[in-house]
N, C-alpha and C positions, 0 to 999 in steps of 0.2 A: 419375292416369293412369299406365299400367305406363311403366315407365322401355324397355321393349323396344320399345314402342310411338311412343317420342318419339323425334323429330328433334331434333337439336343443334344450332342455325344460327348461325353466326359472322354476329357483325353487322358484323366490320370489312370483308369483305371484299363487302358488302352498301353500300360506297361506289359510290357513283352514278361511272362513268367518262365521265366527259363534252369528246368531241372533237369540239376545233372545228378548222374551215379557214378559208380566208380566202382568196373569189372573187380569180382570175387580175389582175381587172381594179387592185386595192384590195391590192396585195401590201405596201404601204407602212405598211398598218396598226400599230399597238403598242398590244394590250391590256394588263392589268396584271391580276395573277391573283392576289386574296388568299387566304387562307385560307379554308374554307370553313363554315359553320356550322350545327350540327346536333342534331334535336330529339325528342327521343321515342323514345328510342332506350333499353335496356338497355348497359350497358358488359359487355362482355367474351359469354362464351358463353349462352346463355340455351335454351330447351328450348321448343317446341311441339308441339302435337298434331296430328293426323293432320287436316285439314280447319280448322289452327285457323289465326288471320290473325296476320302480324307488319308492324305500322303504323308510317310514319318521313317524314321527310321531310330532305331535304338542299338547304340554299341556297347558289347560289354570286352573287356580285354581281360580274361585273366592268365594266371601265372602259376605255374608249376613247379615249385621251389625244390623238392625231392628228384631224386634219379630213378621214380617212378614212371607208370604212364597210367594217364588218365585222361576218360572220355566225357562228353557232353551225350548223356545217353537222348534227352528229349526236348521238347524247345515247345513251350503255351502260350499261345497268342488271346487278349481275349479284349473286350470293350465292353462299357455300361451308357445304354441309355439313360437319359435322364428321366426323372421319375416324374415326370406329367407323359410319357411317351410309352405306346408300345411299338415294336418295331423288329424288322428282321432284316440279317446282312449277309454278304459274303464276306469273308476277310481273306485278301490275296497274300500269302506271306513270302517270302523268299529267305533263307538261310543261310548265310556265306559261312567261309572258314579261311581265312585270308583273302584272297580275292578271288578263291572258286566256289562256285555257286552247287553246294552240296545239295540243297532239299526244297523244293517248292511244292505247296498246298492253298488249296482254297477251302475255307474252314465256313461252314452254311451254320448261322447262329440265327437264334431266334426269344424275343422275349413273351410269355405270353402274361406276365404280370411288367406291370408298369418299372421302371426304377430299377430292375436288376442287372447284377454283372453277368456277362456270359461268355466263358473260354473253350478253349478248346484243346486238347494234345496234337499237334501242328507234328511230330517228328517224334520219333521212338527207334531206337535201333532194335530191337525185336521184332518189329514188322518189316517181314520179308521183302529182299531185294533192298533193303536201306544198309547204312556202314555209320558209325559210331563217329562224333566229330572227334579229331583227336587233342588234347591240349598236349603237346608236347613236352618232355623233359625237360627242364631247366629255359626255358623259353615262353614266350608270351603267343600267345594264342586268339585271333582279333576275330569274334565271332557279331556279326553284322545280323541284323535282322529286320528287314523292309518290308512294312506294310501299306496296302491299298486298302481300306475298307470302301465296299460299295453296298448303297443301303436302298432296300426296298422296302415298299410299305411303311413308311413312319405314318405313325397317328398319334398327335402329340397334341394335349391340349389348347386353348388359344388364350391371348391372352400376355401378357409379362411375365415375366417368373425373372427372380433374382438367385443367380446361383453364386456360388463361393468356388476361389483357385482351387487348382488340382495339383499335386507333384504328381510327376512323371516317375515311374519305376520299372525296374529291370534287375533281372538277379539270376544269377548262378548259386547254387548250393550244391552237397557232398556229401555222399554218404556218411564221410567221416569229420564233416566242418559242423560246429555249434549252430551254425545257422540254419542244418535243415530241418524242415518243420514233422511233425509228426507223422505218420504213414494214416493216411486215413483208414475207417471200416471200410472194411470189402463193400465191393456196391454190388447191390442185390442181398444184402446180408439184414436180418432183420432189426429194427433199430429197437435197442433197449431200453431206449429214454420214453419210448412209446409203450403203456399199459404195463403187463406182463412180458414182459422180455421180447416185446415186440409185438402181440397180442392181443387182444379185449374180446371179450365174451359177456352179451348180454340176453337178459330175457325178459320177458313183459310179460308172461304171466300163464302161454300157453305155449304152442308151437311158431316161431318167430324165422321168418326168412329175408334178408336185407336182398333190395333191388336195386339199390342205387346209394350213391356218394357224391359229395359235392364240398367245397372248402368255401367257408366265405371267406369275408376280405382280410378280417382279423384273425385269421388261423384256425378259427372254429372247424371242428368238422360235422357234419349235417350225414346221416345215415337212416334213410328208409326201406319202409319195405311192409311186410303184413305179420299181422299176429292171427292164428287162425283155432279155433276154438274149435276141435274136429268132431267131437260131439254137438255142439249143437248148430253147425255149419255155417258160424258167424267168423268173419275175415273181419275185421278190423286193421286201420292206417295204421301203421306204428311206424315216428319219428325218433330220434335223436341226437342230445347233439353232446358232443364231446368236446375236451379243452385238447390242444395240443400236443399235451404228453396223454390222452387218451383215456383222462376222467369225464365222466357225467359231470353236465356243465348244471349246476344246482341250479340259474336264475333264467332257465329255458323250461317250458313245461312245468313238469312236476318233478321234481330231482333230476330234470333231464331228459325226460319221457312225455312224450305225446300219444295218446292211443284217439283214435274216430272211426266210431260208425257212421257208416254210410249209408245204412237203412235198406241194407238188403240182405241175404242170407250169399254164402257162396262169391264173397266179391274179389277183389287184387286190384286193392285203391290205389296200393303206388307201386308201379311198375317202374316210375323213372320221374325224375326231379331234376329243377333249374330252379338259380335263385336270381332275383331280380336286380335291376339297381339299387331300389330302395331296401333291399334285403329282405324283403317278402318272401315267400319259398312256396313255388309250385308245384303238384303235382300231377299225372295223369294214372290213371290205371282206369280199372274198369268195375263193372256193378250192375245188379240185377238178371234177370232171366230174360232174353238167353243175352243179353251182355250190350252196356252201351257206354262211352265215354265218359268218364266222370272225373273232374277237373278242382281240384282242390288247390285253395291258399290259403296261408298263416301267416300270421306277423311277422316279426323275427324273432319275438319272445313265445311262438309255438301256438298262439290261438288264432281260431277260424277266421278269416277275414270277413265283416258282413259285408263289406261293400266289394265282393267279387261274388257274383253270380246270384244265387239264393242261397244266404245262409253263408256263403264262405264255396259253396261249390255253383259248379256249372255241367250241364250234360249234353251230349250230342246221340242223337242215333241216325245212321246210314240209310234206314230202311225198314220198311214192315215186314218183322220177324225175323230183320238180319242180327248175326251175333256178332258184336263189333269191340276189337281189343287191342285199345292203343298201347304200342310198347316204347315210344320215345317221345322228348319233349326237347323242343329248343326257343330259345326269343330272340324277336328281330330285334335289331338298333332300333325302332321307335317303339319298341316295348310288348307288341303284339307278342302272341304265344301260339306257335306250330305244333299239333299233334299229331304223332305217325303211328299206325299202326293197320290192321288189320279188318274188312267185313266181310263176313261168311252170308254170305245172303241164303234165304230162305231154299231154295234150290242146292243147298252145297257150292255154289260158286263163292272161289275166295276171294280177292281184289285187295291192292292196296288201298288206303284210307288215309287219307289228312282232312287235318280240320283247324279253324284257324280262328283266334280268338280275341277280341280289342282287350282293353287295358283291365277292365270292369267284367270280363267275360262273356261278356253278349257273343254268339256269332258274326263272324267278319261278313259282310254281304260282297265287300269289296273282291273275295277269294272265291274262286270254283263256282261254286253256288248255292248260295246261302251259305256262306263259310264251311261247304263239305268241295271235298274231291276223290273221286273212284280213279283206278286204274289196273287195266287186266294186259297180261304181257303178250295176251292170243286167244286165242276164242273159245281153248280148250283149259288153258291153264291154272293153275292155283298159286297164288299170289301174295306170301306174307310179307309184308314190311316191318321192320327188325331196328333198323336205325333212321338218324336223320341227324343232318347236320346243316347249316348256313353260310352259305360262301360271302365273302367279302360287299361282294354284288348285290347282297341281297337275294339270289336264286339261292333254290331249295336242293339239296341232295338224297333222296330217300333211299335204302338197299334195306337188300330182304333175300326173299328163294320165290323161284319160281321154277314149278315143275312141268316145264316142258320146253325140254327136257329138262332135269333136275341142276339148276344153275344159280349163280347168286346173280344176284337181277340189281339196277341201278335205274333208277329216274331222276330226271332231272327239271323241277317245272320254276318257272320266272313267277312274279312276284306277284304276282294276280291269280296263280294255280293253274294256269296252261303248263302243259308240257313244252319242252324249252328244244322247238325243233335244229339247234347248234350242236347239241350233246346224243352221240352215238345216232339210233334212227330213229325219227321223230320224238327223241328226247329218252326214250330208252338205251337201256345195253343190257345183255345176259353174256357171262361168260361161267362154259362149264369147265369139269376138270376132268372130265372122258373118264370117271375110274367108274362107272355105274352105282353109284348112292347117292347119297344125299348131299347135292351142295348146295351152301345158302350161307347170305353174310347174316352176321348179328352184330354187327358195328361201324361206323366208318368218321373218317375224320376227313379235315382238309388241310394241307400244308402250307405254308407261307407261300407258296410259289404257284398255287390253284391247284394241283395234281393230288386229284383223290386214293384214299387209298378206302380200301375196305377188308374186310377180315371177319373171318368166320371159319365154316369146316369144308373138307373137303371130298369128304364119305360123310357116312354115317356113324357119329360116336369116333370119329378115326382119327384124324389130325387138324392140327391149325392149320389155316389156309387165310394166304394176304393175298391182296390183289392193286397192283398201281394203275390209275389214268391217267390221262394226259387230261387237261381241260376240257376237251373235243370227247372223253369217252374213248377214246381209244387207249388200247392196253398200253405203258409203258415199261418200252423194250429195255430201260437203265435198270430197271427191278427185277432183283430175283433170276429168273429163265424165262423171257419173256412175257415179263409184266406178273408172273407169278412166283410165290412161295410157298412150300409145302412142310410143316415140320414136323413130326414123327416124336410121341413121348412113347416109354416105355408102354405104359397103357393106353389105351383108348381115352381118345383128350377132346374137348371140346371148346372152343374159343367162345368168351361172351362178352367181351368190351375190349375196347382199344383206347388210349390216348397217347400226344404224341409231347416230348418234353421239347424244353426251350431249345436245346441243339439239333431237333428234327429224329430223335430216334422215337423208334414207335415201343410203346409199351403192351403185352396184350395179356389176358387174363384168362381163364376158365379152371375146368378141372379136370380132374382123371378118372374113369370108371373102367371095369362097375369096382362094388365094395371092396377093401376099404378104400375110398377117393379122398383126395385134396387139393389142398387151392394149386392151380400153376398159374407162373406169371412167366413171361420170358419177354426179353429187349431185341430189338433188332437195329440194324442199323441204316444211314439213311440210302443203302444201297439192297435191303432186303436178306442182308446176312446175316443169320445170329451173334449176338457182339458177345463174343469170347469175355470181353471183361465184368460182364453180369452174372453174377450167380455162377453156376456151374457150365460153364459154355456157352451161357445165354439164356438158363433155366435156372429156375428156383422151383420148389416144390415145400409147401408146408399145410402137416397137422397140428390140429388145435389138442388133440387127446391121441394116445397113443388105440384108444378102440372106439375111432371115429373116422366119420364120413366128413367132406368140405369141399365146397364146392365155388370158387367168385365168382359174383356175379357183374360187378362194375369197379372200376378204379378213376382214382384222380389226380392229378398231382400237383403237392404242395407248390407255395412259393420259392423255399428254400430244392427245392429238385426230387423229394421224398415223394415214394409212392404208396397210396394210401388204398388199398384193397378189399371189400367188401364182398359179405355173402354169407351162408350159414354153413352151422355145425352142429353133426348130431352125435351127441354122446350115447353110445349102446350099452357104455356102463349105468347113467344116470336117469337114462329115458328123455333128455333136453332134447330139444331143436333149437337153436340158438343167433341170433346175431354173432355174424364173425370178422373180425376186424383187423389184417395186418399191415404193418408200414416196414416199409423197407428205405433201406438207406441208398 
């Protein structure tokens, strides 16, 4: 098997984490926690293929010295790629408790940074229809735990790599034993080692609104978006970049700030950002009357790039006297740069828009043509495209709204800018949600397994709304109530970014109106149900000022699993418009 084609799976950290508690009633309990023992295992690093099985199992036997009773409340199964690899798994586990077969799960793990561990809670006796493993009184208790992992998609480096042994581990711990470890922060809770208590608030000088967020490799975080001078109608780029705990990074920009004209009056240069291999940082937004693509890159130390386009930009227009306004940006594996967004043509007709770009900027000739591509969902319709993401394959994903009738709309074109006649009808799909307003996606991702999801609203200003496919475009019937979800905040909420973490839950973002609004975030799980263990039922909600407005606009997520939130806040005490930045744990 090609060595580019394997995954490299550390078996040590494929120790079975197994945490116990010990019911309120029975706190008196003292188990005793030996070592544990293990079989079938390769030492150290070892290599699989693509669909190929890695078999083990781990025993722990403890013992219940008191004439108490105590249970095994949960049981973590997890594994680490090795760090030239990305890669995504199932892990089949089974559970015993003497020789009955209490609990089996299949845990869907995914890395989307190279080198990290990724677990899972396999067993919880709180989750309904389960029972508590029991360690018995004065007796030994032989709790067995058998894994299959089966592995999809590895992309692992090529090449040699010398790796070092692993121990194998497994453990039982106790509410009341020295060995259980700390209770972590609530997840979804805001993290305090970030800014202000979780926090950051910046300004550049005028009226500042972030559009976007992106982590490079070394933890930096990168936040865009515009500074708008509302007197004299000048929008300038406004970048920067932060340290990890959420200071201005002094040796980027100027203290950390980047501000660019764009040489028009009335622009929105960055709508949306991706960073490159070599850590360049792109953006898209738009500029001049009545509006055309404009395409900026910087170093990594913040200044113009001159060798991309003219001057550090590049510009596209649809059309004579079409108004044309890219809202997303992604890059192929050979480095090209896709933009999506929208053209109003001269006529009021709106149409989706991509345009597609070489390394240097030039127009792709290779795409559509002349590196543009139009798309109308019907003869009558109007057409925004809102996101865009890039499947495995190289095919293109675009969602947006299409009003006719009022739907979130999906294209799907192959890697030339033809429509990809595989996906829904002739590479389209609209699905509405019959409540008569407004539905349209503003984000969409793709999951380790091809099944898109996308996300947006469902009315007007009313609720979050997801939506699952199948590869084919077709609704999947495992999500939500038939391929859909609908989530309802106390106020009127709007969804504006999605992404989805290493263990396949989705993350989504927006806010709440009208005044006073703030950021909402909420997790869902990889079945479209609000995951209870986020925030308050699956929602979080946070202001920057107790008489302010806040609104996210994009999120991102760390390497360590931290969700990193962007968008502005306007202070009605101080007259700010602000960059607004929260991390959550």
């Amino acid at each position: 098997m090609s060595r580019q084609a394997d995954l490299r799976l550390r078996v040590g950290h494929l120790g079975i984490k197994m945490a116990a508690a010990i019911a309120a009633a029975v706190m008196g309990a003292s188990l005793v926690f030996p070592a544990p023992t293990a079989a079938n295992y390769d030492s150290g690093w070892f290599v699989v293929g693509s669909n190929d099985f890695m078999r083990g199992q781990v025993i722990v036997t403890t013992t219940n010295r008191d004439a108490t009773t105590a249970y095994v409340d949960s049981v973590w199964a997890g594994v680490t790629a090795a760090a030239d690899c990305t890669a995504a798994a199932d892990v089949y586990t089974n559970v015993y408790s003497g020789t009955t077969l209490r609990f089996s799960n299949v845990a869907h793990l995914r890395w989307n940074s190279p080198g990290l561990a990724s677990d899972k809670n396999l067993y919880t006796y709180r989750r309904a229809g389960t029972s508590r493993l029991l360690v018995e009184r004065g007796h030994g208790s032989r709790v067995v735990v058998k894994i299959d992992a089966v592995w999809f998609s590895p992309n692992c480096a090529s090449g040699d790599s010398k790796w070092g042994t692993a121990t194998k581990t497994a453990y039982i711990t106790s509410t009341t034993g020295s060995s259980r470890p700390s209770p972590p922060a609530a997840v979804g809770a805001l993290d305090a080692g970030f800014g202000k208590g979780g926090t950051v608030l910046t300004n550049f000088g005028y009226r500042d609104q972030a559009h976007a967020v992106a982590i490079e490799a070394d933890g930096g975080i990168l936040v865009a978006g515009d500074d708008a001078d509302v007197d004299s109608g000048t929008d300038r780029l406004a970048l920067a970049r932060y340290t990890s705990a959420g200071a201005l990074d002094s040796g980027f920009g100027r203290n950390g700030k980047v501000l660019t004209t764009t040489g028009s009056r009335n622009d929105s240069p960055a709508n949306a950002m991706a960073i490159q291999a070599d850590g360049k940082i792109v953006f898209a937004g738009t500029t001049g009357f009545p509006g055309e693509f404009i395409i900026t890159r910087y170093t990594p130390k913040g200044v113009l790039d001159p060798s991309f386009g003219t001057g550090g930009f590049a510009r596209t227009h649809f059309d004579s006297g079409s108004r044309d306004i890219p809202t997303a940006i992604a890059l192929q594996a050979d480095g090209k740069i896709i933009v999506a967004g929208y053209s109003e043509a001269a006529g009021n007709e709106t149409w989706f828009a991509l345009a597609r770009y070489t390394t240097t900027g030039a127009a792709d000739p290779s795409f559509g043509t002349g590196g543009k591509v139009r798309t109308h969902f019907g003869s009558s319709s109007d057409d925004f495209a809102h996101a865009l993401a890039i499947q495995a394959d190289g095919r293109i994903v675009v969602a947006g709204f299409s009003n006719s009738p009022s739907s979130i709309a999906l294209a799907r074109y192959t890697t030339d800018g033809s429509l990809d006649p595989t996906f829904g009808t002739g590479g389209e799909v609209t699905t509405s949600f019959g409540s008569g307003g407004y539905s349209g996606a503003t984000s969409v991702v793709i999951q380790w397994d091809g099944k898109i999801v996308a996300g947006g609203s469902s009315n007007l200003f009313g609720d979050f709304a997801l939506v699952r496919y199948a590869a084919n475009g077709t609704l999947d019937t495992g999500f939500g109530i038939g391929g859909k979800v609908v989530t309802t905040f106390p106020d009127n909420s709007g969804l504006s970014a999605m992404a989805l973490q290493g263990d396949g839950r989705i993350i989504v973002v927006g806010g709440t109106a009208p005044t006073p609004s703030s950021f909402v975030v909420a997790r869902y799980s990889t079945n479209g149900r609000l995951d209870t263990t986020f925030g308050t039922q699956g929602k979080v909600s946070t202001k920057f000022a107790s008489n302010s407005d806040g609104f996210a606009d994009s999120v991102a997520i760390q390497a360590d699993g931290k969700v990193v939130v962007v968008g502005s806040s306007n202070n009605y005490d101080d007259g700010t418009l602000d960059f607004a930045i929260a991390r959550y744990r």
